[in-house]
N, C-alpha and C positions, 0 to 999 in steps of 0.2 A: 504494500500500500504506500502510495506516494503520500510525502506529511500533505502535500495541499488537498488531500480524501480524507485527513485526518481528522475526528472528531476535536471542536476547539477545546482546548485545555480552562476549563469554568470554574473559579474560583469565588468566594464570599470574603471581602474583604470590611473592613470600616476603615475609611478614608480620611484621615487626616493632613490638612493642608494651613501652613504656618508662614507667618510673612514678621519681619521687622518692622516695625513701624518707623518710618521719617530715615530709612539707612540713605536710599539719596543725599539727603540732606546733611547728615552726616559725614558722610564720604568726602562731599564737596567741603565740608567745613575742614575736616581734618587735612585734605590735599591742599588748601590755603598752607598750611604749617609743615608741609611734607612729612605727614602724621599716617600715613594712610594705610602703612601696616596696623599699625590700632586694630583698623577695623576687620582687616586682615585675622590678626592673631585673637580678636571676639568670635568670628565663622569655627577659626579652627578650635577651639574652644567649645564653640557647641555643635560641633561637629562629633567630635569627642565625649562630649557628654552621650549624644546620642547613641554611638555606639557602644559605648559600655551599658546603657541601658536596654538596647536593644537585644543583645545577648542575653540579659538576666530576663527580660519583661517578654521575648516573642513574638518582637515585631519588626518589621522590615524599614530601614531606610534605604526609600528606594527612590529617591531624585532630589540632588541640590537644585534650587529654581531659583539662584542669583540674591537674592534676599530674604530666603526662606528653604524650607525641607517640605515633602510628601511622604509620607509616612503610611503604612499600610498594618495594621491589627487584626488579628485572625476574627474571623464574622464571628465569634460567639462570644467575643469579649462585652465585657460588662462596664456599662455607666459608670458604676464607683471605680472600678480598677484605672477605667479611660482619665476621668478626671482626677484623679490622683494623680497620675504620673504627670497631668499638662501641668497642675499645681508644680510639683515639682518641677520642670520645664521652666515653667513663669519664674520662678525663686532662683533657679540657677542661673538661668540669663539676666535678671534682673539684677542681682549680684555682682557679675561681670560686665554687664553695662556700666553700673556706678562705677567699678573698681579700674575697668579700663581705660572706655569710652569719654565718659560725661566731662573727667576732669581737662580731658586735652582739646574738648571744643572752645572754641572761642563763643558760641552762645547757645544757647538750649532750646533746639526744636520740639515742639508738640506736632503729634500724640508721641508719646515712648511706650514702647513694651512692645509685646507681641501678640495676633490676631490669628483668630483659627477658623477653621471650617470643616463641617462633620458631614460626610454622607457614608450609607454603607447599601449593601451589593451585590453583584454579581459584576466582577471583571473575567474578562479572555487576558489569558497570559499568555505571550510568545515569546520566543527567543528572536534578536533583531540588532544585528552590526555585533553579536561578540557579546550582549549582555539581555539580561530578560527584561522583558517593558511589558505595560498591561494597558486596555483598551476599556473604555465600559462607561456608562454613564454617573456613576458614585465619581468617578475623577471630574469629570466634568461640572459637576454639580456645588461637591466640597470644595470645587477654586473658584466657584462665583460664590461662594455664601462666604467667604473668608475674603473675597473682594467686599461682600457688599457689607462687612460690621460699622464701617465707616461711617455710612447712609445715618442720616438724625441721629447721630452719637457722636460728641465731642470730645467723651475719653473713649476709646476702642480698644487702650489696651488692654490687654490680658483679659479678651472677650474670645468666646466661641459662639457661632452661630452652628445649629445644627438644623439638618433637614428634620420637618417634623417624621416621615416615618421611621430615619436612625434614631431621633428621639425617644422616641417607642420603642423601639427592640432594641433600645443599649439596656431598657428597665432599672431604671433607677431606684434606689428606697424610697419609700415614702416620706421626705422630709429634709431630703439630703440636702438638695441646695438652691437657693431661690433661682427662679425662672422668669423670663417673660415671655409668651408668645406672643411673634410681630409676623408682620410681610415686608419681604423685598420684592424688587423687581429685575429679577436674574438673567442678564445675556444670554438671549437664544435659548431661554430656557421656557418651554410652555408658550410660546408666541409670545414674549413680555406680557404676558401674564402676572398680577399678584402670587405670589408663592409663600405659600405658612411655613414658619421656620421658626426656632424656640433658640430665644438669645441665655445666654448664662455670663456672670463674671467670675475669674478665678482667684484664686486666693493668694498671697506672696507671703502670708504668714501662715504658722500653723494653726 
């Protein structure tokens, strides 16, 4: 059997997509002062984190996207485990923002932190140029919802927006963690259609 007769490879993932907030702006501030490793040795820093995490936790990093990570959690992970570890996430990066970053700006952009977006799934996984990639509408979806935290919210950091179905099957306890359900209006997503979506804030303390 030729693999193009091949049944596609169908996976269930949860979809996590993570962005910096204001690194543009950063970048340009710090290459004013030819600082711009800074920002360099911040990436590799949470770059680092993520791998050692990734190992103990069982989940993929599986794309740097220039200002951010895409991150992949096996489909039957659970709401509290999820946000536990981005809590963690937020604390670490946040950390090393102040400790690297902040002091060597010449002035302090808003928003700071970091912004997520949840969808979960069914992806096709192929193999393609040497390395695996994945195809499927949960990717598509968790990078407009982690674009759109922005929309009517003046702090966005350390926000996740989730699709409301992953909202649902991540099942969360009863009480865990305040909520809001809102609409965006998602890129090519449902004809720009309103889309229900359930915003959360994260925690940077215990």
């Amino acid at each position: 059997m030729t693999r193009e007769a091949e049944d596609p490879d169908v996976v269930e993932r949860t979809v996590v997509f993570f962005d910096i907030c204001s690194s543009s702006n950063m970048l340009e501030d710090l290459m004013l002062s030819n600082n711009q490793r800074v920002m360099r040795n911040l990436l590799i820093a949470v770059k680092n984190f993520l791998k050692s995490e990734a190992a103990e936790q069982g989940f993929e990093v599986h794309k740097f996207i220039g200002d951010g990570w895409v991150l992949l959690f096996p489909g039957q992970t659970s709401g509290e485990s999820l946000i536990t570890f981005l809590d963690k996430l937020c604390k670490y990066f946040h950390h090393q923002l102040a400790k690297r970053v902040l002091p060597q700006l010449q002035g302090q952009p808003r928003p700071l932190g970091l912004t997520f977006g949840v969808d979960r799934g069914q992806l096709i996984r192929i193999r393609m140029m040497g390395r695996q990639e994945y195809m499927g509408r949960p990717l598509n979806i968790a990078s407009r919802l982690q674009g759109a935290i922005k929309e009517k919210d003046e702090s966005p950091g350390y926000k996740v927006l989730f699709s409301k179905p992953s909202f649902q099957a991540l099942k969360f306890p009863t009480g865990f963690r305040k909520f809001k359900e809102v609409e965006r209006t998602l890129r090519n997503i449902q004809g720009g259609e309103k889309y229900s979506c359930v915003k959360m804030k994260l925690k940077l303390t215990a």
